[in-house]
VOGU-3710 file (C-alpha; in Angstrom, 3 decimals, decimal comma):
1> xxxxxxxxxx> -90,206/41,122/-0,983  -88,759/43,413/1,461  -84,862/43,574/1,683  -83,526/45,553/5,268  -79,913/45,356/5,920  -80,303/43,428/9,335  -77,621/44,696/12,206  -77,348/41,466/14,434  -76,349/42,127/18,165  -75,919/39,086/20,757
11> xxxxxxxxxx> -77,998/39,952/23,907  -78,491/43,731/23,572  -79,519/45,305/27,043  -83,493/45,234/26,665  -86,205/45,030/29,460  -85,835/43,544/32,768  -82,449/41,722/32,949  -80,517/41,086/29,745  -77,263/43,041/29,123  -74,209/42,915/26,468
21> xxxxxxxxxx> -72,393/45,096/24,753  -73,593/46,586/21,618  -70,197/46,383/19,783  -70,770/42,307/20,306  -71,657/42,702/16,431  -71,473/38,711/14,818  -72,528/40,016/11,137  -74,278/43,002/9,171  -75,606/42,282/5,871  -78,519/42,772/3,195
31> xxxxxxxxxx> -81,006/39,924/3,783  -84,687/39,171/2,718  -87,260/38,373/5,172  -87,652/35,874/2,920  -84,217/34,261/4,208  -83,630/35,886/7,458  -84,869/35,581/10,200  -84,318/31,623/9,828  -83,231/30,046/13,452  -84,549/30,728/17,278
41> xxxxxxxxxx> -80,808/32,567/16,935  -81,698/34,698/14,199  -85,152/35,555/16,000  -83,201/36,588/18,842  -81,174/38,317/17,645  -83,726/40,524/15,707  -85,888/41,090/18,561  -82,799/42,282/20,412  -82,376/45,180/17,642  -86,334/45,734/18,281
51> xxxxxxxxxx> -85,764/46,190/21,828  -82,697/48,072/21,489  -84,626/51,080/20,341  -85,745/51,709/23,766  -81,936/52,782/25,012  -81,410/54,850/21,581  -84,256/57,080/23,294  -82,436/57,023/26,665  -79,655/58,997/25,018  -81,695/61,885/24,738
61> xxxxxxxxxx> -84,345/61,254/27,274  -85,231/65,265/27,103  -87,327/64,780/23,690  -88,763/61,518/24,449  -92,628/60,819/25,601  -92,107/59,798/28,921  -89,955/63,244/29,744  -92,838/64,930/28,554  -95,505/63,261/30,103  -93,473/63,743/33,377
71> xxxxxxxxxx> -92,897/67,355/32,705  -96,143/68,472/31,309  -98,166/66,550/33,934  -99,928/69,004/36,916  -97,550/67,020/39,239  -94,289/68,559/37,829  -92,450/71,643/36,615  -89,948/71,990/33,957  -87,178/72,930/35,893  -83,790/73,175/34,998
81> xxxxxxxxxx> -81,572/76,070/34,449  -82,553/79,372/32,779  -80,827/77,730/29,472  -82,328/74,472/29,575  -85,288/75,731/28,286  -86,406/72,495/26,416  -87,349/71,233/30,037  -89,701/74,145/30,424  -91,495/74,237/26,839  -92,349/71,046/27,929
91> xxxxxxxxxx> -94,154/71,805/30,964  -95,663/74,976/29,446  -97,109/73,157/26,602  -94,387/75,336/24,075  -92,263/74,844/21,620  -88,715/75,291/21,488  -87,009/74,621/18,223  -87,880/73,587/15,036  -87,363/69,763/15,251  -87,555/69,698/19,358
101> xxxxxxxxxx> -88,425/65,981/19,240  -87,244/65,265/15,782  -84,946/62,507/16,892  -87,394/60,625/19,199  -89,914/60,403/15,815  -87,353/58,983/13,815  -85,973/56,294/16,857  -88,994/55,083/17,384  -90,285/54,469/13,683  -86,727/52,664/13,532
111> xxxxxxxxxx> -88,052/50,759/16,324  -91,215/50,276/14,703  -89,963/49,174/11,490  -87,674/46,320/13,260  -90,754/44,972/14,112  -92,660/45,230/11,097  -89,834/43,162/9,528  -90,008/40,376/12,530  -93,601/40,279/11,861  -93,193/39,947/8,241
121> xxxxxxxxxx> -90,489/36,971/7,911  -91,964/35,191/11,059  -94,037/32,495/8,755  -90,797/31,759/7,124  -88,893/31,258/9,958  -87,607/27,507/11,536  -89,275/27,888/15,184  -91,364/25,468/17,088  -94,985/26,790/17,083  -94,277/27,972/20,828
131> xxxxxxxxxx> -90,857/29,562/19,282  -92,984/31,832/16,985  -95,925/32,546/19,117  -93,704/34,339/21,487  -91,517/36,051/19,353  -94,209/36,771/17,042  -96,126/38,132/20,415  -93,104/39,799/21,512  -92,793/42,199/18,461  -96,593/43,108/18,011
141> xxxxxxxxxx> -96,125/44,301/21,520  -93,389/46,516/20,801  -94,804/48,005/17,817  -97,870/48,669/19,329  -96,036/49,751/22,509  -93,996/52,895/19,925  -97,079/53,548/18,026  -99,020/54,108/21,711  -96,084/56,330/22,628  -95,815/58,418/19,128
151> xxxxxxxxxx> -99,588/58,925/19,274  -99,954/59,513/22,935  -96,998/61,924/22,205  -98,161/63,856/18,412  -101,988/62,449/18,077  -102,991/61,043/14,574  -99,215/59,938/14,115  -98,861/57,558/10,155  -99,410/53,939/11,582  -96,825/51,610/9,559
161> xxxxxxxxxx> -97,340/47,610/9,737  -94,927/46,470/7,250  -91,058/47,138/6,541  -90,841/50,355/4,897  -88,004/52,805/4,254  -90,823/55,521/3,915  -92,929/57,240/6,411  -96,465/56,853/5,523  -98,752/59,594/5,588  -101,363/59,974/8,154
171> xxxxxxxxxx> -104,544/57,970/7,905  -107,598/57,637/10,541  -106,703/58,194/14,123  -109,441/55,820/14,696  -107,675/52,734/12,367  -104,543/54,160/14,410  -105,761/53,259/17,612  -107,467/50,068/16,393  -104,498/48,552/15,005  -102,661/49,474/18,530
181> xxxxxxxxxx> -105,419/47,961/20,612  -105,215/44,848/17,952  -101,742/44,489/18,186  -102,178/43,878/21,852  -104,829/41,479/21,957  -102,750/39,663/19,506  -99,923/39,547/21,409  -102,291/38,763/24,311  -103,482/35,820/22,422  -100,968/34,251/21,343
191> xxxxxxxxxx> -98,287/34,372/23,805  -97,445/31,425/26,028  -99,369/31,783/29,732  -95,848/32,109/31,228  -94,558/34,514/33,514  -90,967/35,642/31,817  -87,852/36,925/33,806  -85,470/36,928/31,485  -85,866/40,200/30,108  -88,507/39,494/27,437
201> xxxxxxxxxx> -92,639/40,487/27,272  -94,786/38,004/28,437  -98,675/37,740/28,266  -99,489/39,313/31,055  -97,029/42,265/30,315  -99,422/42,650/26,765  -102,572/42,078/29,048  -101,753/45,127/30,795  -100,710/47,331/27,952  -103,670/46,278/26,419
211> xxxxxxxxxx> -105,799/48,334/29,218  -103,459/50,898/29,374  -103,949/51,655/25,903  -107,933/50,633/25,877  -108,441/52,822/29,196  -106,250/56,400/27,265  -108,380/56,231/23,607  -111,533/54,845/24,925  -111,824/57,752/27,439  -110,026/60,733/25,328
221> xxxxxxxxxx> -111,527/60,020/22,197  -115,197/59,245/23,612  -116,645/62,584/22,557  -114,755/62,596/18,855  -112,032/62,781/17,076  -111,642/66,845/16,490  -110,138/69,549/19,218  -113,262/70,879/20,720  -114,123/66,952/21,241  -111,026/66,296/22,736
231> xxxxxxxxxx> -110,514/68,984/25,370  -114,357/69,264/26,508  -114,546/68,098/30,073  -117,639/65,383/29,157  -116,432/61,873/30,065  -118,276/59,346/29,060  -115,679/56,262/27,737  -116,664/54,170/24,911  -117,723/50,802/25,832  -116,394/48,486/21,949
241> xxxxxxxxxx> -113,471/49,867/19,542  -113,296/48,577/16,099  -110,822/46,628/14,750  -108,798/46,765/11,628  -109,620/42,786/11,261  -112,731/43,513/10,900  -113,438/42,691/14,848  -114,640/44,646/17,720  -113,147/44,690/20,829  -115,522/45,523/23,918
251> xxxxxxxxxx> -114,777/46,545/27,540  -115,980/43,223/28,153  -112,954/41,655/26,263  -110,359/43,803/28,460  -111,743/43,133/31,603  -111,100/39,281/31,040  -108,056/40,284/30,073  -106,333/41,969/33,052  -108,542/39,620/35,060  -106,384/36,978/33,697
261> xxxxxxxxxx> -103,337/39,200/34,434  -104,114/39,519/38,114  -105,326/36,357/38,725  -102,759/34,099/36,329  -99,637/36,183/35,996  -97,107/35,431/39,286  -96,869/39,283/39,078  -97,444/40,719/42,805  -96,590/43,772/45,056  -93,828/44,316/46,926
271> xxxxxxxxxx> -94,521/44,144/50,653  -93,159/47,680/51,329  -93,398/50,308/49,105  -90,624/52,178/49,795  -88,778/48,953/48,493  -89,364/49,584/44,834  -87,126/52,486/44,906  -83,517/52,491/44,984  -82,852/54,751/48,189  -83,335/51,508/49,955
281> xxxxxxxxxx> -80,320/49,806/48,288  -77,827/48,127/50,866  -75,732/50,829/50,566  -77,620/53,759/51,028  -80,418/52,492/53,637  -78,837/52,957/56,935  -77,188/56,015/56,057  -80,288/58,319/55,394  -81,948/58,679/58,108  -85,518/58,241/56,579
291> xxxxxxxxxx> -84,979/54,476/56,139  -82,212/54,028/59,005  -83,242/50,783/61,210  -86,316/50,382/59,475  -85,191/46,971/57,841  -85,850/48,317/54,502  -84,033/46,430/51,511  -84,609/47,691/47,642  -85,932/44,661/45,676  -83,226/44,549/43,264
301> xxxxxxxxxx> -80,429/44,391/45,379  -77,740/42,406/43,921  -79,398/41,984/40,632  -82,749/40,461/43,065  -86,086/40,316/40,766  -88,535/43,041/41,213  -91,603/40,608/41,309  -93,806/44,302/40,414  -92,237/44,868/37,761  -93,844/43,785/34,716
311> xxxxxxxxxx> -91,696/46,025/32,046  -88,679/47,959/32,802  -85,388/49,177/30,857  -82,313/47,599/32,736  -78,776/49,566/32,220  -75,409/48,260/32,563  -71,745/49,727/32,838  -71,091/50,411/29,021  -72,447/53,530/28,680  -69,978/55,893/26,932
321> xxxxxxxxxx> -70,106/58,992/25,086  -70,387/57,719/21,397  -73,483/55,665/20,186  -73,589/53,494/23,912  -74,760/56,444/25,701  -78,419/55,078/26,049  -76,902/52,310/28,640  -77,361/54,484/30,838  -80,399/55,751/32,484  -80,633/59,320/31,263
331> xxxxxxxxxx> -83,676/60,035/33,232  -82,220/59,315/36,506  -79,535/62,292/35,242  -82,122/64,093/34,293  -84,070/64,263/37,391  -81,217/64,948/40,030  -80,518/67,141/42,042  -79,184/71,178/40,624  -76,298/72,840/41,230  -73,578/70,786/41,985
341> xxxxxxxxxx> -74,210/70,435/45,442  -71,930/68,561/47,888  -72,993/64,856/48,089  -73,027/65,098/52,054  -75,234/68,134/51,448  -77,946/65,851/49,355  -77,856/62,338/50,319  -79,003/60,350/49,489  -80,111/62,428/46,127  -77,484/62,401/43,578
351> xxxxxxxxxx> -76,383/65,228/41,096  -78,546/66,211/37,778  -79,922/68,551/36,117  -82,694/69,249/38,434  -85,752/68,407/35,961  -89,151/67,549/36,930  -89,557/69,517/40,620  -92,330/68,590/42,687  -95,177/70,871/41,954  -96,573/72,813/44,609
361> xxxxxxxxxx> -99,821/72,117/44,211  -99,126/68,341/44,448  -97,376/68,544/47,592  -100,204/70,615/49,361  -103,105/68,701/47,747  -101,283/65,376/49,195  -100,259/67,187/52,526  -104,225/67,828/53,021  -105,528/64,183/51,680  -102,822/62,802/54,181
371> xxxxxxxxxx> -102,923/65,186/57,491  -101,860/62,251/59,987  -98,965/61,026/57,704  -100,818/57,878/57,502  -99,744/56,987/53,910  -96,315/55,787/53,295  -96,094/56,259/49,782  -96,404/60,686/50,388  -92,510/60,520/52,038  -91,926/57,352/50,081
381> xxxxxxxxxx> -92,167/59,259/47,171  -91,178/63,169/47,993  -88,298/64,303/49,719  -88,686/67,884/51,099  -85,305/69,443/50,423  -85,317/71,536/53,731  -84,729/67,985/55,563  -81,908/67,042/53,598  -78,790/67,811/55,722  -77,515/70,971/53,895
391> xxxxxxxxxx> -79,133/71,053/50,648  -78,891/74,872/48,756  -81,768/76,328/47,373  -80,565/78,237/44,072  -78,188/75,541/43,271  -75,966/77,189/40,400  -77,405/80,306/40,884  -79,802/79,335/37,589  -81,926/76,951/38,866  -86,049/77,656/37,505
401> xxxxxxxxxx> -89,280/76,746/38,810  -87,536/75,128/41,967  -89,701/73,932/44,901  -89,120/72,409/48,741  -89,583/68,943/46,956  -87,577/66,586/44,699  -89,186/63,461/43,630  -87,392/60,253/45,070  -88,398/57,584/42,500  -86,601/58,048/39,784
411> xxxxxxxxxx> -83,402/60,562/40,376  -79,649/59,110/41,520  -79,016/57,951/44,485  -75,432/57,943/46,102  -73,957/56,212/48,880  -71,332/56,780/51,601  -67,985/54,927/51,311  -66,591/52,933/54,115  -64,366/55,718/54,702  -66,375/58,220/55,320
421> xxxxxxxxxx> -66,613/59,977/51,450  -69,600/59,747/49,277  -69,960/57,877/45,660  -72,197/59,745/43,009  -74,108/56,667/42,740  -74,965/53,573/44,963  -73,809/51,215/42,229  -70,530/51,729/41,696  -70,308/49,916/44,729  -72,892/47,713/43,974
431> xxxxxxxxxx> -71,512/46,254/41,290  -68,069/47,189/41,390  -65,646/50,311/40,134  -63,989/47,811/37,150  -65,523/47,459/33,622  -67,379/51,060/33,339  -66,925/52,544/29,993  -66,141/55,584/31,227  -64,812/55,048/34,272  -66,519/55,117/37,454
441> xxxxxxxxxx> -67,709/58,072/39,786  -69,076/59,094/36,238  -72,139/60,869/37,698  -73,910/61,586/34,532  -73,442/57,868/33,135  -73,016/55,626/36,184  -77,276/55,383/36,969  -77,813/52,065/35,882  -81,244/51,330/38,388  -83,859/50,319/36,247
451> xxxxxxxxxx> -86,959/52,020/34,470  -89,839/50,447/35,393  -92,478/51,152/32,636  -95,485/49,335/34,034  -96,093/47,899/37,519  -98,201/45,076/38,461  -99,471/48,213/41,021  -101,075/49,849/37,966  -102,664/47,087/37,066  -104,503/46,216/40,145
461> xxxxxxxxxx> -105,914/50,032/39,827  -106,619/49,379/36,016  -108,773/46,083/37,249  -110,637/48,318/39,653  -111,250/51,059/37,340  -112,247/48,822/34,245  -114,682/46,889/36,670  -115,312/49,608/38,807  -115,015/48,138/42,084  -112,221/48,830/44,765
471> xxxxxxxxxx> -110,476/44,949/45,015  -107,429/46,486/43,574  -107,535/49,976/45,416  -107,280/48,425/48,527  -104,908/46,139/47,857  -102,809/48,971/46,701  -104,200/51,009/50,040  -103,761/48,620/52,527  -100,050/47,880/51,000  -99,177/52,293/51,693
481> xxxxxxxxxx> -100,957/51,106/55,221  -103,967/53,105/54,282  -107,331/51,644/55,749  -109,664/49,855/52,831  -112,438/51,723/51,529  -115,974/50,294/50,799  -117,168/51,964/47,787  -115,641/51,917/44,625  -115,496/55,767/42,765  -114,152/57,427/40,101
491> xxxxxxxxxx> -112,697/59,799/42,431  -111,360/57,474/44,613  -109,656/55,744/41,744  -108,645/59,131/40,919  -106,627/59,785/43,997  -105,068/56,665/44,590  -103,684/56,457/40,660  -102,323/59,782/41,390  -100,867/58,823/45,150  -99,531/55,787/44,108
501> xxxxxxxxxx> -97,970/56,406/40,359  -96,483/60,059/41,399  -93,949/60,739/39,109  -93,931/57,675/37,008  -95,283/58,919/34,081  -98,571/58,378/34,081  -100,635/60,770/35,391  -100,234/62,937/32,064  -102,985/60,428/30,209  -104,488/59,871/33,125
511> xxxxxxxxxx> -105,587/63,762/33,179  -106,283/63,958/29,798  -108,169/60,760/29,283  -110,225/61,436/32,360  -110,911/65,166/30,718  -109,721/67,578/33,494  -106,039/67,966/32,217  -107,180/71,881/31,714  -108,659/72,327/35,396  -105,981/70,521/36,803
521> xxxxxxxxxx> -102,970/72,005/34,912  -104,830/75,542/36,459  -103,903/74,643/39,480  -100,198/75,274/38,767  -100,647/79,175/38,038  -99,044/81,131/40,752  -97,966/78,143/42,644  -94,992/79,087/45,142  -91,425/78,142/43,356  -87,825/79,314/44,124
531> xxxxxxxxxx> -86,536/81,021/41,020  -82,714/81,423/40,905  -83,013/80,939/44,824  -85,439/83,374/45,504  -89,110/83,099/46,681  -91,644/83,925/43,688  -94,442/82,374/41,603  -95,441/79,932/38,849  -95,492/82,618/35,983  -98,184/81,958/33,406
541> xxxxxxxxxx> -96,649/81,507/29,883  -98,377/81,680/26,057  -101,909/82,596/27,864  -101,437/79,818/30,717  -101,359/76,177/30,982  -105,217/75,803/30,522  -105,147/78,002/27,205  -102,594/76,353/25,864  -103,749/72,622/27,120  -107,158/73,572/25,287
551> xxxxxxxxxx> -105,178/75,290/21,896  -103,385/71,613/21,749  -105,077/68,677/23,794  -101,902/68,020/24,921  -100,408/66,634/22,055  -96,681/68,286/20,946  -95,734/69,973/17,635  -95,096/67,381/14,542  -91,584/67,632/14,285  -90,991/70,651/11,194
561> xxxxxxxxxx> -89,054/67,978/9,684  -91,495/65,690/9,146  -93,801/68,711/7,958  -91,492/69,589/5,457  -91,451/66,221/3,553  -95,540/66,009/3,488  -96,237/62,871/6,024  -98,405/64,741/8,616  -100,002/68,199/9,146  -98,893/70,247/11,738
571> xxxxxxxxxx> -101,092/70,135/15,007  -103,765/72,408/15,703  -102,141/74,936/18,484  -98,249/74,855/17,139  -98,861/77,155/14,077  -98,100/80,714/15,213  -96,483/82,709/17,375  -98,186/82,168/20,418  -96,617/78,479/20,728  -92,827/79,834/21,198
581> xxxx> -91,532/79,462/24,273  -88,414/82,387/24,790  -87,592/81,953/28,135  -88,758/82,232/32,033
//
């Protein structure tokens, strides 16, 4: 019998809306999963430490999968200064360093293993059968949520299903995927039909993971297994996975699944899009002249429920410099705007490290899709610098693969004070200056907006691509004020996944799962950029992003760490040379 030495936290920050402190800690101790968990307290209490494990990867949002799936998309550059060259390996499809994602592996096998030891001291537990289906639920999802993330991330990653202070070695990326897809149906299954707002899963949230996942292997594995298989431009997605049960799970199956999610879950859109996004907040919105007088109001203002959002990271004020600094959102930071810029100069955009710029070729692809400015989600979602009121191109003098467009989803937002001087970010005076960590006007640790990981938006455009019909595009269309279409495509689908998820993360398996990551990475060659202020172009790195998309599938380099002690082999494309990146 497993014994884990169990660090108990009361109400650790997790999805949606729960927050605490992390040094709340009531006990730490050697238990058995014989013994522990025991009470609905104890369960709690676990799954808090499971969930925790997403804000240990917010403290160094730069290695994790999401950064890179931003990054390395054909919607975004690298960015960043001419030292922050992580930011640009990523986009490149290079290396830099040894272990560059070393500590994202090992946080998320932590997380992983949290839940393998729910899942394994669940039948001993005291819990009402309800109790234990939705904690038992709760932790298949998040281990099959890390294990999506590692292998969307490295490929054939070891899968681990019970406590373990070891790292297996890698198996069959097939019984990989299966036991991911299985985990999900499970949780599916199981789970109470309630709609949760208390910061926890719910059904629906697994229903819709459980396409997300089904729609990325079923569609970049359909041709095999092997490199040539992955990165040839044949799409033809498989139609029933096999289980590790012993089951098979058929497209069939998943349709009835997110049918039940659209039709069952409570989850809906928000009447405006430019709602979801915090530039609306009540302090910002009638200061910016984009949303001035247009009775715009973000959806969580005042701690309101974003009824689209189906599974987020919330933050709080405790984020400090020692182990809290995941409390705050990183990726906001991240994604801000270069070069120390005045506030007044920027708003509403708030200071960063200027991450993730707008690709060029986004930005005129959209501008041509859109000529009449007919779609609200195109300045919903992109602000073109040269409108802000004095914004400096060359920010710091350092600033790389800059364009004429910052994304507006994700980044800080500030806000103008009542007398006349700016905040570094909107919630400071949202939710007061007392009780920050580190004090407020902390730009780099005062974003505390949330992280919305999947949006009930996503999966009305899931529905319509698993059933391949347009009931979901145009309810998504009609919402940006777009006119409804009559025939469903996969083209269509195409375009309005890549309108309406812009810089959310997802468009990085959308490309590759689709099979036209390589053409559509092309398209970023020679694109205009501003490089340390000046005009210039997109310079082609390690043979280009097509030779190195095709050398690697997209997946990163294993970590040399894990390498070293024998648990995976490194992947194809990161063995030589050609994979350093040593600068723009």
């Amino acid at each position: 019998m497993k014994k884990i030495t169990f660090l108990l936290t009361v109400g650790l920050i997790t999805t949606g809306f729960i927050s605490c402190d992390i040094n709340d800690v009531t006990n730490v101790s050697e238990q058995s999963t014989t013994t522990f968990p025991v009470t609905s307290a104890d369960a709690e209490a676990t799954l808090a430490g499971i969930y925790e494990n997403l804000n240990a990867v917010n403290a160094n949002p730069q290695e994790s999968f999401l950064y890179y799936a931003m990054l390395a998309s054909d919607d975004q550059f690298g960015g960043g200064g001419t030292n922050d060259k992580l930011m640009q390996a990523m986009d490149l499809l290079c290396n830099y360093g040894a272990n560059m994602t070393n500590d994202y592996w090992v946080q998320r096998y932590q997380g992983i293993n949290r839940a393998n030891t729910l899942i394994q001291a669940m039948p001993n537990t005291k819990l009402t059968a309800t109790e234990k289906a939705q904690d038992l639920g709760e932790a298949l999802f998040l281990r099959a949520f890390y294990h999506y993330e590692l292998a969307s991330m490295y490929g054939n990653v070891p899968l681990m299903t019970i406590p373990s202070g070891e790292l297996k070695k890698q198996g069959d990326v097939k019984v990989l995927w299966g036991q991911i897809l299985q985990d999900l149906r499970d949780a599916s299954k199981m789970m109470p039909a309630t709609r949760l707002t208390n910061g926890h899963v719910d059904k629906y949230t697994a229903e819709a993971m459980l396409s997300r996942a089904w729609l990325f292997y079923t569609g970049m594995y359909c041709n095999g297994t092997d490199l040539a298989s992955l990165v040839s431009t044949t799409y033809n997605p498989l139609t029933s996975v096999n289980l590790p049960d012993g089951t098979a799970l058929t497209k069939a199956e998943v349709i009835t699944y997110i049918d039940d999610c659209v039709n069952n879950s409570g989850y809906t859109l928000v009447s405006d899009f430019r709602n979801l996004w915090a530039y609306t907040n009540k302090y910002t919105v009638e200061d910016y002249a984009y949303t001035k007088g247009k009775g715009l109001k973000w959806v969580e203002d005042d701690n309101a429920i974003n009824p689209e959002s189906m599974f987020a990271i919330k933050f709080n004020k405790l984020s400090s410099w020692s182990t809290t600094i995941g409390y705050g959102n990183g990726y906001a930071l991240h994604l801000g705007v270069r070069g120390g810029q005045a506030y007044a100069n920027t708003f509403p955009f708030g200071q960063g490290w200027g991450a993730g710029p707008v690709a060029t070729n986004l930005a005129n692809d959209w501008n041509s899709a859109d000529p009449n400015n007919k779609d609200m989600r195109r300045s919903g979602s992109m602000q073109n610098v040269n409108e802000l009121p004095a914004y400096t191109k060359g920010g710091w003098a350092d600033f790389v693969q800059e364009t004429d467009y910052y994304q507006k989803k994700l980044g800080p937002i500030s806000a103008k004070k009542s007398d006349g001087t700016y905040t570094c970010c909107f919630e400071n005076l949202m939710y007061g200056t007392d009780g920050w960590t580190q004090g407020a006007e902390n730009m780099q640790l005062n974003n505390i907006h949330d992280l919305v990981l999947i949006r009930f938006a996503d999966v009305l455009l899931m529905q319509s691509e698993l059933e391949e019909n347009v009931s979901g595009i145009n309810k998504v269309r009609v919402r940006a004020g777009l006119d409804p279409i009559s025939t469903y495509s996969l083209t269509a689908l195409q375009n309005e996944r890549r309108w309406e998820l812009a810089f959310e993360g997802i468009r990085w398996n959308d490309i590759r799962r689709w099979h036209i990551a390589a053409a559509s990475l092309d398209k970023q060659n020679n694109a205009a950029v501003y490089f340390c202020g000046k005009a210039a172009k997109n310079t082609a790195h390690n043979g280009g992003y097509t030779a190195r998309y095709n050398a690697t599938a997209g997946f990163q380099k294993m970590p040399d760490d894990e390498i070293s002690i024998g648990s995976v082999v490194q992947n194809e494309g990161w063995t030589d040379a050609s994979s350093e990146y040593t600068g723009w």
